[in-house]
mmCIF entry with sequence, helices, sheets and N, C-alpha, C, O atoms, coordinates in Angstrom:
data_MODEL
# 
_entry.id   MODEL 
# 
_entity.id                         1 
_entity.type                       polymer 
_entity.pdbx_number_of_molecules   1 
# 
_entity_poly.entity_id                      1 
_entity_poly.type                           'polypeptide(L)' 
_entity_poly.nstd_linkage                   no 
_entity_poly.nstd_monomer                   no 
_entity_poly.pdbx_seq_one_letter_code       
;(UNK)(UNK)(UNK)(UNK)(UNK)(UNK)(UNK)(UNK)(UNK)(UNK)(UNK)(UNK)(UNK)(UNK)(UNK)(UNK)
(UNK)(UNK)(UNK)(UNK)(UNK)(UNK)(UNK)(UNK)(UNK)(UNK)(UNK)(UNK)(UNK)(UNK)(UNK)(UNK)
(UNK)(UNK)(UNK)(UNK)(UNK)(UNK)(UNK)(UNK)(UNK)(UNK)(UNK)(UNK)(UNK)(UNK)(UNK)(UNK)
(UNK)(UNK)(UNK)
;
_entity_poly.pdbx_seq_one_letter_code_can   XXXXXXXXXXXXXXXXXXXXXXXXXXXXXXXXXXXXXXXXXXXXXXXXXXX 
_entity_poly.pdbx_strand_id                 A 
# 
loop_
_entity_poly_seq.entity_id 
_entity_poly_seq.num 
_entity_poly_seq.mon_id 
_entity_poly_seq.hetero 
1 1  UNK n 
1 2  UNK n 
1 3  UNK n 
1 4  UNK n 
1 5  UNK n 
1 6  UNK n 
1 7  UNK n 
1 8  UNK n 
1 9  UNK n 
1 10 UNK n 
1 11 UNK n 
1 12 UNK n 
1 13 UNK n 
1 14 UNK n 
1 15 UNK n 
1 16 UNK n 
1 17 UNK n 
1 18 UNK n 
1 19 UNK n 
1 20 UNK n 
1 21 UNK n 
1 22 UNK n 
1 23 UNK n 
1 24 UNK n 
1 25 UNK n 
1 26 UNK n 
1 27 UNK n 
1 28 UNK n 
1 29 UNK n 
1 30 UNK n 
1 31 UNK n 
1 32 UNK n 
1 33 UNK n 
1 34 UNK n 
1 35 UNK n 
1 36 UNK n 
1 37 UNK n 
1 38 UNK n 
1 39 UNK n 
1 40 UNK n 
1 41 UNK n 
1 42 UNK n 
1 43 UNK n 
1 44 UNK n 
1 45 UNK n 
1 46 UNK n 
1 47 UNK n 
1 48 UNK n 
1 49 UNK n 
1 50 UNK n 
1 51 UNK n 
# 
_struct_asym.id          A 
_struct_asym.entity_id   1 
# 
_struct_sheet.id               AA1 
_struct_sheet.type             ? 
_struct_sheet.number_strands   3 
_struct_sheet.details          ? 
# 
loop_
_struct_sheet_order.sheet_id 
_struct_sheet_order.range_id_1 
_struct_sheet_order.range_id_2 
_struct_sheet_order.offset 
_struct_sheet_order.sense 
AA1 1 2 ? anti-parallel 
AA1 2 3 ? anti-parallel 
# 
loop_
_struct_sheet_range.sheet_id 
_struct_sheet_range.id 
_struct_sheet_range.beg_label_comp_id 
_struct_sheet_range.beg_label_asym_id 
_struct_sheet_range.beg_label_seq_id 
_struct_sheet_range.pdbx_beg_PDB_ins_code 
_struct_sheet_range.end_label_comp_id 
_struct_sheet_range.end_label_asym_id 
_struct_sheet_range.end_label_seq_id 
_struct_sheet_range.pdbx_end_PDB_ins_code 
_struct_sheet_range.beg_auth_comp_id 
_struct_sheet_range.beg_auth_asym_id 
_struct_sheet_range.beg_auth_seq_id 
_struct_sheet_range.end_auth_comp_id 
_struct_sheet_range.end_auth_asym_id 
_struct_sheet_range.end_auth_seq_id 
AA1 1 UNK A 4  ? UNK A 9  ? UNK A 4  UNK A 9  
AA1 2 UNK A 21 ? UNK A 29 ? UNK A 21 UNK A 29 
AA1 3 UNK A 40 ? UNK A 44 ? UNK A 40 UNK A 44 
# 
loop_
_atom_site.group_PDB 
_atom_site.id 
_atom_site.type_symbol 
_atom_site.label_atom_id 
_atom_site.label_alt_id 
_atom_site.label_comp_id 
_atom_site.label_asym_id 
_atom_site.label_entity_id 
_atom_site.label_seq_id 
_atom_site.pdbx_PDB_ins_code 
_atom_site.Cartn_x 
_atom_site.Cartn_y 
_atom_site.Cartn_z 
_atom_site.occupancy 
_atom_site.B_iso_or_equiv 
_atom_site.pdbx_formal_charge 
_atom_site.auth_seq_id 
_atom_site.auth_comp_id 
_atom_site.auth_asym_id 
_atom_site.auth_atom_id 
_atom_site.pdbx_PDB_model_num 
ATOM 1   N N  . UNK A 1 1  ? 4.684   -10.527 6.902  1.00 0.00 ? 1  UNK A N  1 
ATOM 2   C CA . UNK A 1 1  ? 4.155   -11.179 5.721  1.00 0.00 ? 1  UNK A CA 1 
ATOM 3   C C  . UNK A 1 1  ? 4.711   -10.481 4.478  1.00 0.00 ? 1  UNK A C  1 
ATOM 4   O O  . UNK A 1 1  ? 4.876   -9.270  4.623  1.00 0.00 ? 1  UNK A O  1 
ATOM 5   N N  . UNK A 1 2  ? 5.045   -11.015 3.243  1.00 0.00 ? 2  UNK A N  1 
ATOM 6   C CA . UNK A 1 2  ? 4.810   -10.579 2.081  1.00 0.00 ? 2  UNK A CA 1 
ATOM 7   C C  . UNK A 1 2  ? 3.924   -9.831  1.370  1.00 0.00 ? 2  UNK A C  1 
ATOM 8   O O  . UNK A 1 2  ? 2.799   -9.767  1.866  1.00 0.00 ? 2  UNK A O  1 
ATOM 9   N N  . UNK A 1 3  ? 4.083   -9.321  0.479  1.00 0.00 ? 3  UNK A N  1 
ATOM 10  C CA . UNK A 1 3  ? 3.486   -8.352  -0.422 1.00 0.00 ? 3  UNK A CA 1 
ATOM 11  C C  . UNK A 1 3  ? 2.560   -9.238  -1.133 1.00 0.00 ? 3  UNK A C  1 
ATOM 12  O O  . UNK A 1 3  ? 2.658   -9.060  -2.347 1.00 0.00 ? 3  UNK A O  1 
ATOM 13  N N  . UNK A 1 4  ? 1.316   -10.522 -0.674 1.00 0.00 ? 4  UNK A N  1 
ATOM 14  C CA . UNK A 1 4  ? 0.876   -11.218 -1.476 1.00 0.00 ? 4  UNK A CA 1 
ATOM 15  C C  . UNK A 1 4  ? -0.570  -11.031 -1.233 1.00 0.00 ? 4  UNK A C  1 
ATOM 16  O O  . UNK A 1 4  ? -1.009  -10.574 -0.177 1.00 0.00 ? 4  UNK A O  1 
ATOM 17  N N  . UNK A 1 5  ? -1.352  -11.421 -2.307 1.00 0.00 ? 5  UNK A N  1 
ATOM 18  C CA . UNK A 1 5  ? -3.033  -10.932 -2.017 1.00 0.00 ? 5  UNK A CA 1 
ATOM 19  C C  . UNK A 1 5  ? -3.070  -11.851 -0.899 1.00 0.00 ? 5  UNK A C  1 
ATOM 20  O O  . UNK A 1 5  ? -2.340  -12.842 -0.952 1.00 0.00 ? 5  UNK A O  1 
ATOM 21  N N  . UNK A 1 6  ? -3.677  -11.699 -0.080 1.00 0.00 ? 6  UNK A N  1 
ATOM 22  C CA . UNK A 1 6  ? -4.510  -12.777 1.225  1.00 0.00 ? 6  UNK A CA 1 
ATOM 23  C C  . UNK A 1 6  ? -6.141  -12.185 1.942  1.00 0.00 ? 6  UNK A C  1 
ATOM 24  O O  . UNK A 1 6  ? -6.735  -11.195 1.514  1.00 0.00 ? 6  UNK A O  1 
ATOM 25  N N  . UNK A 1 7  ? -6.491  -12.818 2.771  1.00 0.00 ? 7  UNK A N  1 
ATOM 26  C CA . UNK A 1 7  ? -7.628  -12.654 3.529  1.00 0.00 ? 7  UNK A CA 1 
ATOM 27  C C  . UNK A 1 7  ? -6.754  -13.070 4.772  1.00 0.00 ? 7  UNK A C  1 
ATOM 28  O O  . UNK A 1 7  ? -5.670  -13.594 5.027  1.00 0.00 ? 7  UNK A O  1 
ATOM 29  N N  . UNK A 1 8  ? -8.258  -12.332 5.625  1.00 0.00 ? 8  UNK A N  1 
ATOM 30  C CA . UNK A 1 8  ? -7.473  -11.605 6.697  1.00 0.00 ? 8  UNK A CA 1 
ATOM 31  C C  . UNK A 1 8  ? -8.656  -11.859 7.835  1.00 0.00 ? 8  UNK A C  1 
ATOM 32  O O  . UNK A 1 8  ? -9.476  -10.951 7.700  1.00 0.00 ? 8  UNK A O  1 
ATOM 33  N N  . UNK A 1 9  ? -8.922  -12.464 8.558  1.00 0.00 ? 9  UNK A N  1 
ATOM 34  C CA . UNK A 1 9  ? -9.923  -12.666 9.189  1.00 0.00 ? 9  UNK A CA 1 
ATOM 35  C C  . UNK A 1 9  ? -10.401 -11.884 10.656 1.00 0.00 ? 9  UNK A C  1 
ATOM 36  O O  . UNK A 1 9  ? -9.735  -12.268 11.618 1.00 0.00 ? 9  UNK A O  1 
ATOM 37  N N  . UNK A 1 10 ? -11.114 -11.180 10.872 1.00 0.00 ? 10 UNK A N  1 
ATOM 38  C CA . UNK A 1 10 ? -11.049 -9.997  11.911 1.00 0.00 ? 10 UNK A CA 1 
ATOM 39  C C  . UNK A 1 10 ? -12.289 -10.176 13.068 1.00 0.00 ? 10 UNK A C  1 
ATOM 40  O O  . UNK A 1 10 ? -12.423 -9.479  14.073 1.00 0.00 ? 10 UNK A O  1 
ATOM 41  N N  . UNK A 1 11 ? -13.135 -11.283 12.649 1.00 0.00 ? 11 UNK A N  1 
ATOM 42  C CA . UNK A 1 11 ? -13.892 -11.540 13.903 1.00 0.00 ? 11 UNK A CA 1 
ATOM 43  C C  . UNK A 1 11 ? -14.219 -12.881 13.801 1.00 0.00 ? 11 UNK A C  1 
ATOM 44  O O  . UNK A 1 11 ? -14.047 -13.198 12.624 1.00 0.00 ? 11 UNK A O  1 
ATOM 45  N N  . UNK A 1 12 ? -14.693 -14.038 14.597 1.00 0.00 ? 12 UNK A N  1 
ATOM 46  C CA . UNK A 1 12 ? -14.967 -15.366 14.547 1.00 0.00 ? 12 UNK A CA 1 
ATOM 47  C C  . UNK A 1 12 ? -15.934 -14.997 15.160 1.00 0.00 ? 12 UNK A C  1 
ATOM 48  O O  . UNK A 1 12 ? -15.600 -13.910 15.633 1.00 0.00 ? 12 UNK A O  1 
ATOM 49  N N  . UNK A 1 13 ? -17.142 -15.259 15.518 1.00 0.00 ? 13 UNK A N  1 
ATOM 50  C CA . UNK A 1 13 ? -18.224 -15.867 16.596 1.00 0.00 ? 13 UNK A CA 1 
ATOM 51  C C  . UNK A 1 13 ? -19.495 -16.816 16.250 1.00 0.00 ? 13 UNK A C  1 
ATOM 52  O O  . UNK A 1 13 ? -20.373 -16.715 15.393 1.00 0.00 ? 13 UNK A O  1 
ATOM 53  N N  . UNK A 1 14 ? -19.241 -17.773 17.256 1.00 0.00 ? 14 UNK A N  1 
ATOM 54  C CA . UNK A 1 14 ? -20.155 -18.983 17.410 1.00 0.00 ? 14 UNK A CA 1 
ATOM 55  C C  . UNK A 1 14 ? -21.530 -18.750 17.720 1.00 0.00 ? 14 UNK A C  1 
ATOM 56  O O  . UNK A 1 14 ? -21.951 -18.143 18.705 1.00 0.00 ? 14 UNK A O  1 
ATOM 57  N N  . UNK A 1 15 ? -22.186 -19.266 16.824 1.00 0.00 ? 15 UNK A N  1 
ATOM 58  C CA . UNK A 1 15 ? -23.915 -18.991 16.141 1.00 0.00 ? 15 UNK A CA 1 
ATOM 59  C C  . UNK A 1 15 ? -24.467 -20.102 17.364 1.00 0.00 ? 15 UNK A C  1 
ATOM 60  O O  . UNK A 1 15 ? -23.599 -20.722 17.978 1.00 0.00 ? 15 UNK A O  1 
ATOM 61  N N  . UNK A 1 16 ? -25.711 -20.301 17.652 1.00 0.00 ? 16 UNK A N  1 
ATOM 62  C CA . UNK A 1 16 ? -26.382 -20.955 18.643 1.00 0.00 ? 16 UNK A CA 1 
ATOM 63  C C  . UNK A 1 16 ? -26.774 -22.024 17.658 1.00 0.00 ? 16 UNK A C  1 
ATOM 64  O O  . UNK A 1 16 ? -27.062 -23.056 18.264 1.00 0.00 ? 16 UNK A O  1 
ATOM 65  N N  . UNK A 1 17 ? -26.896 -22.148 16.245 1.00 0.00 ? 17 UNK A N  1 
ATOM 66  C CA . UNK A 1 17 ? -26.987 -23.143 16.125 1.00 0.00 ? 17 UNK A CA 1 
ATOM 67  C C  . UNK A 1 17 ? -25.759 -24.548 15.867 1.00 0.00 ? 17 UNK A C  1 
ATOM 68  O O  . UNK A 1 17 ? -25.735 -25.616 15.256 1.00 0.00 ? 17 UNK A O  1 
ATOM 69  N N  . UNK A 1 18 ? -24.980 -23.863 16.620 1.00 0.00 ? 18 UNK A N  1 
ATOM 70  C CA . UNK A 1 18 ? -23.523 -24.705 16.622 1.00 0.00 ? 18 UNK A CA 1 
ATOM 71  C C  . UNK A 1 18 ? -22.548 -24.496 15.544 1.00 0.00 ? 18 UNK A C  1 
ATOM 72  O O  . UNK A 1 18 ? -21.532 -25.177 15.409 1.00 0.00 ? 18 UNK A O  1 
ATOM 73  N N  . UNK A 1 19 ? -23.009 -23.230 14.554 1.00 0.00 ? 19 UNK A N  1 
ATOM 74  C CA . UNK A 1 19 ? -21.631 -22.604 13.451 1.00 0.00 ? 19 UNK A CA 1 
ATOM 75  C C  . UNK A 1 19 ? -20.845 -21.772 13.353 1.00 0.00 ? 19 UNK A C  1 
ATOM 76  O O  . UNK A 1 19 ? -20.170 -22.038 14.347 1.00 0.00 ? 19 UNK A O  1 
ATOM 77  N N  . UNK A 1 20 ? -20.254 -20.707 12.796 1.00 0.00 ? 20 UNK A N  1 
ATOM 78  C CA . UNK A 1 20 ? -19.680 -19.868 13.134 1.00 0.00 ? 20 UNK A CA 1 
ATOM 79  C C  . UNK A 1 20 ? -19.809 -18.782 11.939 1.00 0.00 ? 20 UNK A C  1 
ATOM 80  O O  . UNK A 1 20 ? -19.738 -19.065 10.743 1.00 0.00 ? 20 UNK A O  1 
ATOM 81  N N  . UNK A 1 21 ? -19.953 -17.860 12.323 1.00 0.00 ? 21 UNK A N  1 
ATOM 82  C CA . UNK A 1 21 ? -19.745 -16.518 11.419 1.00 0.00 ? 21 UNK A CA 1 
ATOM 83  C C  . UNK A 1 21 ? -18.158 -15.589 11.494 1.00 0.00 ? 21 UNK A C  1 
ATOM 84  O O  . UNK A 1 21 ? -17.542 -15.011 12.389 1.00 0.00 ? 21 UNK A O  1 
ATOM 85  N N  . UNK A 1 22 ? -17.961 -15.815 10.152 1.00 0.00 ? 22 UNK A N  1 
ATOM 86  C CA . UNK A 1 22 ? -16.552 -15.196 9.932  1.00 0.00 ? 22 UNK A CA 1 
ATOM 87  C C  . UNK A 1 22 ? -16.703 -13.662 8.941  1.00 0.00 ? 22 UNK A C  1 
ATOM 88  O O  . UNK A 1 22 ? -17.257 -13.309 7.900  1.00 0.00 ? 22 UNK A O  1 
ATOM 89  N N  . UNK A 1 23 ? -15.914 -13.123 9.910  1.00 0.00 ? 23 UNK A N  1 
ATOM 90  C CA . UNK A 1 23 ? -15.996 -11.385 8.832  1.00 0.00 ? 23 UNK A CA 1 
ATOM 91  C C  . UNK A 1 23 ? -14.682 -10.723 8.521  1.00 0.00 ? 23 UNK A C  1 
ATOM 92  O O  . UNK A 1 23 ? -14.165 -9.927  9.305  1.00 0.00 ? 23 UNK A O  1 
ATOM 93  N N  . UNK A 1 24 ? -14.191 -11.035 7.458  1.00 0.00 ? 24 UNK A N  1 
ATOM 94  C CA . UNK A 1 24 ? -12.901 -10.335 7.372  1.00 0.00 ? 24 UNK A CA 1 
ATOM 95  C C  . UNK A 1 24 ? -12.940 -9.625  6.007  1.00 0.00 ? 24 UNK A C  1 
ATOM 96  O O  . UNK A 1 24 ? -13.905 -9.340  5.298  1.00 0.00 ? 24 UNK A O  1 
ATOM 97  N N  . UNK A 1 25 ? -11.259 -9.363  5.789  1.00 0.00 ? 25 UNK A N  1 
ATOM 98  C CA . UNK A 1 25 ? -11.559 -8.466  4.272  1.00 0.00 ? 25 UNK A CA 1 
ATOM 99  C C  . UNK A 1 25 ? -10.191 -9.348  3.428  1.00 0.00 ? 25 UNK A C  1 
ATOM 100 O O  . UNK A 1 25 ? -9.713  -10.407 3.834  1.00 0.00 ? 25 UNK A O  1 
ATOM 101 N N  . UNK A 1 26 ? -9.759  -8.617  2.220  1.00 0.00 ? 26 UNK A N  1 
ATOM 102 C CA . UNK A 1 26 ? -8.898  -9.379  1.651  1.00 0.00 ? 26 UNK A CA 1 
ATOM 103 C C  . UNK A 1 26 ? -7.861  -8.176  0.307  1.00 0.00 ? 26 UNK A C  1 
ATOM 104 O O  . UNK A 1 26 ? -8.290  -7.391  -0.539 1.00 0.00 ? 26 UNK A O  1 
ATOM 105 N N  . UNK A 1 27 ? -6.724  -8.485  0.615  1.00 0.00 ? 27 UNK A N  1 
ATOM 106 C CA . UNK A 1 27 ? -5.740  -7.192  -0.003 1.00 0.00 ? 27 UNK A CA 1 
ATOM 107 C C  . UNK A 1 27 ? -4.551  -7.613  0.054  1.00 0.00 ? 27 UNK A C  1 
ATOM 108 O O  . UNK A 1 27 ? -4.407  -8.822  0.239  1.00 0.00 ? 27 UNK A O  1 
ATOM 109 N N  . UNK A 1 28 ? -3.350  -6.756  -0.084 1.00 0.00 ? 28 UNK A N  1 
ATOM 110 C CA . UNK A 1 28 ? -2.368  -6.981  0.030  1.00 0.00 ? 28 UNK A CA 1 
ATOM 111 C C  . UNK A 1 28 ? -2.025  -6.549  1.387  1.00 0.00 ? 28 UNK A C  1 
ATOM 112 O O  . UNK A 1 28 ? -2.429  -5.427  1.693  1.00 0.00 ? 28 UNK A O  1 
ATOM 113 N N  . UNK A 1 29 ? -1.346  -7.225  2.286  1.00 0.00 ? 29 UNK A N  1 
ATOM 114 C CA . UNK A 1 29 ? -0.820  -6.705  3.832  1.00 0.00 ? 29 UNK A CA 1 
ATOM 115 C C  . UNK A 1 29 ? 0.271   -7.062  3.385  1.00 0.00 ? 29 UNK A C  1 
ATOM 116 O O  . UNK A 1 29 ? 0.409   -8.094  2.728  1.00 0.00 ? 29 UNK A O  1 
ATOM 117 N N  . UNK A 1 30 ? 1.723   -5.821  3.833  1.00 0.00 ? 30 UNK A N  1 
ATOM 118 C CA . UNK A 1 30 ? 2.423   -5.709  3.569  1.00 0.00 ? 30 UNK A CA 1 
ATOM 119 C C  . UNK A 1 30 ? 3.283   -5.642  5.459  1.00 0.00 ? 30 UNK A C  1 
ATOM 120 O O  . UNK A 1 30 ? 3.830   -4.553  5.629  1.00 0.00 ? 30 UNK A O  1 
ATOM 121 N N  . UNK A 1 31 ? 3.357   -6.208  6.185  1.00 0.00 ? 31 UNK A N  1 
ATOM 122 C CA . UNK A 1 31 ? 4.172   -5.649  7.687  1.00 0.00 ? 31 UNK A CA 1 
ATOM 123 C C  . UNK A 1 31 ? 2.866   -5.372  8.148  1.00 0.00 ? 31 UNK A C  1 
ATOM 124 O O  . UNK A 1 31 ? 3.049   -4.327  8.773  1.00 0.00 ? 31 UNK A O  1 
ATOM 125 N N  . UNK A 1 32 ? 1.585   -5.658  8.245  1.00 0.00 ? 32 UNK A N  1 
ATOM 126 C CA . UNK A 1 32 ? 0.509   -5.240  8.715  1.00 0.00 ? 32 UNK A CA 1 
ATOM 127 C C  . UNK A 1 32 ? -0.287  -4.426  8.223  1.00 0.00 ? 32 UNK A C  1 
ATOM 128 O O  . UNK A 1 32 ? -1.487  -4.285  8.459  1.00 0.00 ? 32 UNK A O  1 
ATOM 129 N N  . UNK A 1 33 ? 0.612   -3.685  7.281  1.00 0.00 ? 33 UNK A N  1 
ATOM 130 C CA . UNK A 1 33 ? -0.237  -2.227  6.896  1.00 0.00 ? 33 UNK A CA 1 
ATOM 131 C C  . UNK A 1 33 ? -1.485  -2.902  5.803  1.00 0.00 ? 33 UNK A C  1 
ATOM 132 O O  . UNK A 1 33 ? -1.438  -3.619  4.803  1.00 0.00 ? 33 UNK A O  1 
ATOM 133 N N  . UNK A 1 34 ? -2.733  -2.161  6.696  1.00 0.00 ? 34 UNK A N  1 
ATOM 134 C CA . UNK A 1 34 ? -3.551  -2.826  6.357  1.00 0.00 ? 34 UNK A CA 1 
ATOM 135 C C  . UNK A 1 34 ? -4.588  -1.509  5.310  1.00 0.00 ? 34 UNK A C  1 
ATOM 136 O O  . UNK A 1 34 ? -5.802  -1.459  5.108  1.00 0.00 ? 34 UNK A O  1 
ATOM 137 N N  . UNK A 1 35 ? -3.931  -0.976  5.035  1.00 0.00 ? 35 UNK A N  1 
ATOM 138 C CA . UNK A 1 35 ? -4.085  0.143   4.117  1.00 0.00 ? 35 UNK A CA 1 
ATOM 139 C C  . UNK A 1 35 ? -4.831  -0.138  2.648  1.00 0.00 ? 35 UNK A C  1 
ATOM 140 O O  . UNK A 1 35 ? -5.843  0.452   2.271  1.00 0.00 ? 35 UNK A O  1 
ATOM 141 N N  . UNK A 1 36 ? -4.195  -1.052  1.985  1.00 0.00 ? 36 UNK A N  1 
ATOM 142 C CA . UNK A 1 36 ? -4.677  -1.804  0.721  1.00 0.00 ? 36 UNK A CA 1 
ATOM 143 C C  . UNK A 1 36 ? -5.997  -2.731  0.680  1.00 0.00 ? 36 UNK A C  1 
ATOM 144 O O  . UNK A 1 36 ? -6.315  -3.259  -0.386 1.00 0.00 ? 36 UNK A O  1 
ATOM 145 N N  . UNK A 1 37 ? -6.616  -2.887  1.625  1.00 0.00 ? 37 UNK A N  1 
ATOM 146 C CA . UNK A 1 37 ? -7.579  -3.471  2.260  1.00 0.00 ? 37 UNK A CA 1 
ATOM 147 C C  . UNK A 1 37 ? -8.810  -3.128  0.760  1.00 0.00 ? 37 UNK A C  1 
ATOM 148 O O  . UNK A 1 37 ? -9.208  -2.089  0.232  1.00 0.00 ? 37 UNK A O  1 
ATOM 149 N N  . UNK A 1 38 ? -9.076  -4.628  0.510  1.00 0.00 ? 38 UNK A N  1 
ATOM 150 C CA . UNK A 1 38 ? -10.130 -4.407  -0.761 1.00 0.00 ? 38 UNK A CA 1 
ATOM 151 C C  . UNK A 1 38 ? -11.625 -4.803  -0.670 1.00 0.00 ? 38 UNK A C  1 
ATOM 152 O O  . UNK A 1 38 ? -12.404 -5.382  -1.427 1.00 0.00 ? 38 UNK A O  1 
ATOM 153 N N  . UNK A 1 39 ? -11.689 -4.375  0.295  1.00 0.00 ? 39 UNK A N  1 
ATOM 154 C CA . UNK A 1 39 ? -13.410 -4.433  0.972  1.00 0.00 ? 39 UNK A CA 1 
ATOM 155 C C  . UNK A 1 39 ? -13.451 -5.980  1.873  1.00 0.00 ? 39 UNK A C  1 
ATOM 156 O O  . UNK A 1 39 ? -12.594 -6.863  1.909  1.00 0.00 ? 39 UNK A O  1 
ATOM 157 N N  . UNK A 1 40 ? -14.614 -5.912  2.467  1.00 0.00 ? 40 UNK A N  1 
ATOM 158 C CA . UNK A 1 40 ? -14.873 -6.974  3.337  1.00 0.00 ? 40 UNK A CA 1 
ATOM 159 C C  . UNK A 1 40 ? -15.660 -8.108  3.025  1.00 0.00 ? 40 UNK A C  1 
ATOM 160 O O  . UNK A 1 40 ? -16.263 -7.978  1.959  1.00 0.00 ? 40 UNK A O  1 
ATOM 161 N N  . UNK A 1 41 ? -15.808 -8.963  3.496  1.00 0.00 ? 41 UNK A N  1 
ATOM 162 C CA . UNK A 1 41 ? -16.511 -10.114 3.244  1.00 0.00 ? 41 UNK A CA 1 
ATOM 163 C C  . UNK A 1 41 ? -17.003 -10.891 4.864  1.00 0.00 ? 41 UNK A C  1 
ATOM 164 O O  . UNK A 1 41 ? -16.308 -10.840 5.878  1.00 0.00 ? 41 UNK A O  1 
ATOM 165 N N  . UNK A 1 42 ? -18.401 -11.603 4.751  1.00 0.00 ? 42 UNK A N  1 
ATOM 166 C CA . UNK A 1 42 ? -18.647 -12.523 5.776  1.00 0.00 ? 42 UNK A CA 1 
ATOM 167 C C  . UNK A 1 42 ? -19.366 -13.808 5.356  1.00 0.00 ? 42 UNK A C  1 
ATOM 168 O O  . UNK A 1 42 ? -19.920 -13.825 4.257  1.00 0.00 ? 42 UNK A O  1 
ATOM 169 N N  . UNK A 1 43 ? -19.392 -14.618 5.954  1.00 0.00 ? 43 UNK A N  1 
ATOM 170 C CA . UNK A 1 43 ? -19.418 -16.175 5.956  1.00 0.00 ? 43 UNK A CA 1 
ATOM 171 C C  . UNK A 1 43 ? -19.652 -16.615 6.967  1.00 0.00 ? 43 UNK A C  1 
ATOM 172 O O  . UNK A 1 43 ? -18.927 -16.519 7.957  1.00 0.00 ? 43 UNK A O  1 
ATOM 173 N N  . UNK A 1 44 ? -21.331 -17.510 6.869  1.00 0.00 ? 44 UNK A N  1 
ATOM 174 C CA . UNK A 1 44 ? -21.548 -17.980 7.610  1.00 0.00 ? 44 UNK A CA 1 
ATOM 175 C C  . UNK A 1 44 ? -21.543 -20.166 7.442  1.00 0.00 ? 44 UNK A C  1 
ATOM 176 O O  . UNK A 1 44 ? -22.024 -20.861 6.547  1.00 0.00 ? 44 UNK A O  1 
ATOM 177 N N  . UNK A 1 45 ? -20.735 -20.611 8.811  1.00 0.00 ? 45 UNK A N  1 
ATOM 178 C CA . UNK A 1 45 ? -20.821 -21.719 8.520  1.00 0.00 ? 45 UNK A CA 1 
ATOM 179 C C  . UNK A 1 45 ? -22.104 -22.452 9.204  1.00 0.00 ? 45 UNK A C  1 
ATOM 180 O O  . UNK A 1 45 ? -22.945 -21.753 9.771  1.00 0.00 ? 45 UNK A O  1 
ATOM 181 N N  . UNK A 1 46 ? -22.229 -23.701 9.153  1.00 0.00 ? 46 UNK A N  1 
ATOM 182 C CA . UNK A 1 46 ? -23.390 -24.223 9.792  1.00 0.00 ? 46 UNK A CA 1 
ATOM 183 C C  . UNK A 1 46 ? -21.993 -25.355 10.542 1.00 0.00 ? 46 UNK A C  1 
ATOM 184 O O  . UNK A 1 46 ? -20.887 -25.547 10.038 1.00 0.00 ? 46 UNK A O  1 
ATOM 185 N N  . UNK A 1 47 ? -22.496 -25.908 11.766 1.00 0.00 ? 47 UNK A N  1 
ATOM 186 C CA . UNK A 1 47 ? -22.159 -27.328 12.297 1.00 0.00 ? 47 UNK A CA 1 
ATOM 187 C C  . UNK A 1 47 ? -21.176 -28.474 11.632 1.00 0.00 ? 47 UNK A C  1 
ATOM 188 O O  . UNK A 1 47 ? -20.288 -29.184 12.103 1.00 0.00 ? 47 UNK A O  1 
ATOM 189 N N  . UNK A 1 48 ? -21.840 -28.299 10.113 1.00 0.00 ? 48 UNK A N  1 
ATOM 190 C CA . UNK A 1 48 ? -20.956 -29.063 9.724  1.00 0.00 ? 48 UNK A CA 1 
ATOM 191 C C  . UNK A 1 48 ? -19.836 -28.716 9.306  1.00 0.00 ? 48 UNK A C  1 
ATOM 192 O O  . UNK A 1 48 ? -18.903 -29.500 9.474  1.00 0.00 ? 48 UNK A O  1 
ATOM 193 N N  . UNK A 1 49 ? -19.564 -27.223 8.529  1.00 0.00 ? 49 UNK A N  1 
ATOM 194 C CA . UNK A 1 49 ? -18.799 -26.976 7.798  1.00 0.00 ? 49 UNK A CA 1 
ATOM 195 C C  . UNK A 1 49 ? -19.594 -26.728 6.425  1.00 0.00 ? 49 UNK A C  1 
ATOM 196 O O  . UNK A 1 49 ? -19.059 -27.065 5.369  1.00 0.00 ? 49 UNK A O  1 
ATOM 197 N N  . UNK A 1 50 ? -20.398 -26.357 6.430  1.00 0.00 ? 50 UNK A N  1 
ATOM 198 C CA . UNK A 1 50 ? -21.668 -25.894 5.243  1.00 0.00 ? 50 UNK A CA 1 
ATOM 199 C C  . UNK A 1 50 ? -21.832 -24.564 5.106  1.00 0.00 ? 50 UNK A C  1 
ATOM 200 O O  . UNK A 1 50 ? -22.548 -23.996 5.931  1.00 0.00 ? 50 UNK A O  1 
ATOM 201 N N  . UNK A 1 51 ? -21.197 -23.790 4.028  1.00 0.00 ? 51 UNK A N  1 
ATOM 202 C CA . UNK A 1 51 ? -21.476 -22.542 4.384  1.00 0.00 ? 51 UNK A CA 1 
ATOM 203 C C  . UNK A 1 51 ? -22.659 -22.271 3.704  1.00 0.00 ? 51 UNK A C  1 
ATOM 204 O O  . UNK A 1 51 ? -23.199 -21.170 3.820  1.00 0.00 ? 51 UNK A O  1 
# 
């Protein structure tokens, strides 16, 4: 990848009520180096796509 800000998504798992919880972080990754890493974030969706 490029030297560009992105998010980075590091776990998926499916909620019982049919959504999904996402936990990743967001920085510059440069070849992986995940060094620049600018804290984390999570998100939960519902069924529909409702976060």
């Amino acid at each position: 990848m490029d030297d560009t800000l992105g998010h980075l998504v590091w776990t998926m798992k499916a909620t019982l009520d049919g959504g999904v919880v996402l936990v990743g972080s967001r920085g510059k990754y440069m070849k992986w180096d995940l060094s620049k890493c600018q804290g984390a974030w999570m998100k939960k969706f519902d069924a529909d796509g409702n976060i």
